[in-house]
C-alpha positions as CSV (number, residue, x, y, z in Angstrom):
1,X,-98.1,-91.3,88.1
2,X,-96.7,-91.1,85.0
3,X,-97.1,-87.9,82.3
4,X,-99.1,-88.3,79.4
5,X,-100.4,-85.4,76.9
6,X,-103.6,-86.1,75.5
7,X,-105.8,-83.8,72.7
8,X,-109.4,-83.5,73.4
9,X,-112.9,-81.5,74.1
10,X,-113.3,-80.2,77.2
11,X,-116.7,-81.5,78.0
12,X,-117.6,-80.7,81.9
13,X,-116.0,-79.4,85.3
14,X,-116.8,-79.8,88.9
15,X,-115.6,-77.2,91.1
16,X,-113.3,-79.1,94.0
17,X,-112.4,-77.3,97.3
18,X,-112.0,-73.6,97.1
19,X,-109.3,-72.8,94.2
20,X,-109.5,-76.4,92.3
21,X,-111.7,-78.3,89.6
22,X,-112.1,-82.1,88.4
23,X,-112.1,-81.7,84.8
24,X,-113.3,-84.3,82.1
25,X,-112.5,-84.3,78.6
26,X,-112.9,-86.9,75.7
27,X,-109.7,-87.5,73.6
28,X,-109.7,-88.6,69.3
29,X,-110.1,-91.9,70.0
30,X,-113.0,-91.6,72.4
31,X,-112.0,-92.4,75.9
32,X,-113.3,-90.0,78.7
33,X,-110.3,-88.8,81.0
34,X,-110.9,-87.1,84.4
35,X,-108.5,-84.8,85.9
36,X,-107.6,-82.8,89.3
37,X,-107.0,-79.2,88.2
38,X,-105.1,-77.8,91.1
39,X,-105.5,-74.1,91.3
40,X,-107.5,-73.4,87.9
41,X,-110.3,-71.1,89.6
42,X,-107.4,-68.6,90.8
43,X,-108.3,-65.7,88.9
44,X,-104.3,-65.3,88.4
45,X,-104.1,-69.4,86.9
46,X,-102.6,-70.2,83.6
47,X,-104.5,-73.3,83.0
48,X,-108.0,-71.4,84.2
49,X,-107.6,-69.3,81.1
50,X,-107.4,-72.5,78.9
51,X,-110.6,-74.7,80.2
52,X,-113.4,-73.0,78.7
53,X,-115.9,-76.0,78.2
54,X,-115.8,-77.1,73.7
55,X,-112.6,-75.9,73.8
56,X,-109.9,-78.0,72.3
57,X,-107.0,-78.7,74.4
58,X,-104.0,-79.9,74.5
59,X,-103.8,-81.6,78.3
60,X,-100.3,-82.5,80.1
61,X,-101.7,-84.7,83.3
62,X,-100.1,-86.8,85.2
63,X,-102.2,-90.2,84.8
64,X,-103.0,-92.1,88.3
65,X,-102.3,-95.7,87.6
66,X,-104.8,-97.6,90.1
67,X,-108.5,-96.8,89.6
68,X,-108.3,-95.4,93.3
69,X,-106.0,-92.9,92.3
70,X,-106.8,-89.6,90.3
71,X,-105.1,-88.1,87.7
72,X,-103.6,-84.9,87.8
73,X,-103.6,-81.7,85.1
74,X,-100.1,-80.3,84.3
75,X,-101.1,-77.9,81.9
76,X,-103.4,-77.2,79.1
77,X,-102.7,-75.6,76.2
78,X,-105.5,-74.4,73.7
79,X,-105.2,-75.8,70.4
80,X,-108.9,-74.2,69.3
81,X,-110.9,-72.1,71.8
82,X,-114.5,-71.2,71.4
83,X,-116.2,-67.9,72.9
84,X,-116.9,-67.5,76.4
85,X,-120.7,-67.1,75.2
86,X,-121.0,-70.6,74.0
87,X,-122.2,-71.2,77.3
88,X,-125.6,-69.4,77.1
89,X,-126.7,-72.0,74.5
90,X,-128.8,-74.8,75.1
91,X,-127.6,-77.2,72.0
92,X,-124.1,-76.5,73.5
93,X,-125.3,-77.5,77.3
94,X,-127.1,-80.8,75.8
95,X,-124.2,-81.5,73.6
96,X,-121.8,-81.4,76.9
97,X,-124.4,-83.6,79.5
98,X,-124.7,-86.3,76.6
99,X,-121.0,-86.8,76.5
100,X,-120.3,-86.5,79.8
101,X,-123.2,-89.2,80.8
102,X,-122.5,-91.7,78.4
103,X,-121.2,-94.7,80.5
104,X,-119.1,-96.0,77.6
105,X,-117.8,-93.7,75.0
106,X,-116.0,-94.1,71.4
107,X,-114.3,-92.4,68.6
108,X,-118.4,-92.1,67.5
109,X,-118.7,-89.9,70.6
110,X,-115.7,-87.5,69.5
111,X,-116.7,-87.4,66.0
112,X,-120.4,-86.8,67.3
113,X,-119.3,-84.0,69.9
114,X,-116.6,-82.8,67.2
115,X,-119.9,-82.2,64.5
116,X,-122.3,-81.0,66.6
117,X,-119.9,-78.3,68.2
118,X,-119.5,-77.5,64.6
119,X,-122.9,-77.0,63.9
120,X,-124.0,-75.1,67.2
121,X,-121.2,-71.9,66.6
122,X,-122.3,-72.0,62.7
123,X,-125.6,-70.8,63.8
124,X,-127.1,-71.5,60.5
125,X,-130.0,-73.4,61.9
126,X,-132.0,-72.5,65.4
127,X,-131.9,-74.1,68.5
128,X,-134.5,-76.3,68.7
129,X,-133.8,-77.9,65.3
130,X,-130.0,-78.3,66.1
131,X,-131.4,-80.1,69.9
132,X,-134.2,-82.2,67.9
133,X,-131.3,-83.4,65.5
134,X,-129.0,-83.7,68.5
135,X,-131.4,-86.2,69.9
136,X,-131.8,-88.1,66.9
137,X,-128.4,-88.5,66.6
138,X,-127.9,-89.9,69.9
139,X,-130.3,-92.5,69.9
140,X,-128.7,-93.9,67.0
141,X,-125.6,-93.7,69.0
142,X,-126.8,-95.3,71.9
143,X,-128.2,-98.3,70.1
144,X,-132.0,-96.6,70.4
145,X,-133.3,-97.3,66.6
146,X,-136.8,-96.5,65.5
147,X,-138.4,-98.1,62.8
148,X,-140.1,-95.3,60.7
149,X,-140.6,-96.4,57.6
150,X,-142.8,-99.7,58.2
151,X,-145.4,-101.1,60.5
152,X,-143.2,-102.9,63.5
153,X,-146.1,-105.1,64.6
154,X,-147.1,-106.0,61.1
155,X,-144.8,-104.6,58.4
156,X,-147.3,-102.8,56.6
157,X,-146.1,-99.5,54.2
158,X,-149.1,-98.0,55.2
159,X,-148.4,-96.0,58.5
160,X,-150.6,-93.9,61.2
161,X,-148.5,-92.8,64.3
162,X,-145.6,-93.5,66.2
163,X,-145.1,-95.8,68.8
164,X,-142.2,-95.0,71.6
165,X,-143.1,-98.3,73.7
166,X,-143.4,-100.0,70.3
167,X,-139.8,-98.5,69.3
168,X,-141.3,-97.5,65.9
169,X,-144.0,-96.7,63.1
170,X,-147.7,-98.5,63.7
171,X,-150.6,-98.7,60.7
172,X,-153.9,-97.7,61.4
173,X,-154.9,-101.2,62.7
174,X,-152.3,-101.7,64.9
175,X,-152.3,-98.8,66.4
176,X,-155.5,-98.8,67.8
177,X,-153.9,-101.5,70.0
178,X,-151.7,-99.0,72.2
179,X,-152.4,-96.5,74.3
180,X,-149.8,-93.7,72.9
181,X,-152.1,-91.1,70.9
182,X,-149.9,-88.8,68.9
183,X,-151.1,-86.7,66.0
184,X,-150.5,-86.9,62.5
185,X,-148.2,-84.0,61.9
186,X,-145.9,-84.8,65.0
187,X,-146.1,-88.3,63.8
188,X,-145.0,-87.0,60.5
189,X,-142.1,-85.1,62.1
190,X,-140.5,-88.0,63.2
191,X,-140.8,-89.6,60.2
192,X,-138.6,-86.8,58.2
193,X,-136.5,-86.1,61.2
194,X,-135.7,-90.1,61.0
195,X,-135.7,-90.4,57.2
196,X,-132.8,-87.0,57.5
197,X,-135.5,-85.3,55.2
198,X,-134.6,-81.4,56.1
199,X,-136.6,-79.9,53.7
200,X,-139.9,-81.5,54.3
201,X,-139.3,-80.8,58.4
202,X,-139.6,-77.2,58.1
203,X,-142.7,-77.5,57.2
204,X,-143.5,-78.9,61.1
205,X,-141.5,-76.3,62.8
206,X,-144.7,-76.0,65.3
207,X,-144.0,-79.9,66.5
208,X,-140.1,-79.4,67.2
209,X,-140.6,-78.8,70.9
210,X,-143.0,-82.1,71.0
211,X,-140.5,-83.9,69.0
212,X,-137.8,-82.5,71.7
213,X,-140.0,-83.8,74.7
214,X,-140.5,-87.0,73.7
215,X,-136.8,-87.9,72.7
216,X,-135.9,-86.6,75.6
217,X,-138.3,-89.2,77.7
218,X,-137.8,-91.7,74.9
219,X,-133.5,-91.8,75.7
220,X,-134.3,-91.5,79.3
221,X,-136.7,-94.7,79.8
222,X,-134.7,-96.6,77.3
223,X,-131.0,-95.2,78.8
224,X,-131.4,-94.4,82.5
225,X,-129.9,-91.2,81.2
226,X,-131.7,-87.6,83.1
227,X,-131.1,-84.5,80.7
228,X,-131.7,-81.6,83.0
229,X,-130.2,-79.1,80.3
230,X,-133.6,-79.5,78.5
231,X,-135.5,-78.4,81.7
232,X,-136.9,-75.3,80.1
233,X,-138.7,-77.3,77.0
């Protein structure tokens, strides 16, 4: 093994044996590195005090060179910490489980955890608008684009209702074609949510949770990924 120290978000833990953890955290450049943490539940442990999940961290681990090996933490030194209550939020719960389930990650994926971190201690906007944007976001960063601003069967400007199967906006003809019936303001919430049109989305504040539930299915059937931090919605 040799030693390497990387910078990066904490972004999950696994609890290993009685006193030890397998940590994962995403460095700058957007590579997901997992780590054994010998010793970090110890209430007495150095490191343990330093791997709060969104904190950034400066990790010391010595890196396993075969794929059958596993890396091992040194140390951990906290470079920006967040509050122990971050946890209790559900943006910051999502925000983790999409990072840490993404098969392939980038620098995107930083810069994506990096912003939405950001946004979640602000607390300048409420949960479910933070999660509905959080979901945009990521299927634009997994490659899941809708087309909302024109037909995608004919091309028509002149739209009805959106079409998840469809990946996108339908007219009035066209959509009487598929079997997906959603209404006009939730259909309209997708649209500004899409178009990044904050002012006209708080006017459908009542739709958020629908918009949340069918992202959530919508990344899942498209993905393979299973968000179970969204349970409660």
């Amino acid at each position: 093994m040799s030693e390497t120290i990387v910078d990066g978000y904490l972004i999950n833990k696994s609890d290993f044996n009685l006193f030890d953890e397998i940590i994962t955290f995403i460095s700058k450049d957007g590579r997901k590195y997992a780590a054994m943490s010998l010793g970090s539940r110890k209430i007495e442990s150095s490191n343990g005090r330093n791997l709060f999940l969104g904190n950034l961290d400066s990790f010391e681990i010595f890196e396993a060179r075969s794929r059958d090996k596993v890396s091992r933490l040194k140390k951990a030194n906290v470079i920006e910490a967040v509050e122990w209550n971050l946890g209790m939020k559900v943006p910051f719960l999502l925000l983790n489980e999409l990072i840490y389930k993404s098969e392939k990650t980038t620098k995107k994926h930083y810069d994506f955890y990096a912003t939405y971190l950001k946004e979640i201690i602000s607390e300048k906007e409420s949960e479910d608008y933070i999660v509905m944007l959080m979901l945009r976001d990521y299927c634009k960063l997994s490659g899941l684009n809708l087309e909302v601003n024109k037909c995608v069967e004919c091309s028509s400007n002149t739209l009805k209702t959106i079409s998840f199967a469809k990946h996108g906006m339908l007219c009035n003809a066209c959509a009487k074609k598929q079997k997906e019936n959603y209404g006009l303001f939730f259909s309209k919430t997708i649209f500004y949510l899409f178009n990044d049109n904050s002012e006209e989305l708080q006017k459908y504040k009542d739709e958020y949770r629908n918009v949340i539930k069918a992202l959530t299915k919508y990344i899942e059937n498209n993905s393979g990924l299973k968000i179970y931090s969204l349970n409660e919605y």
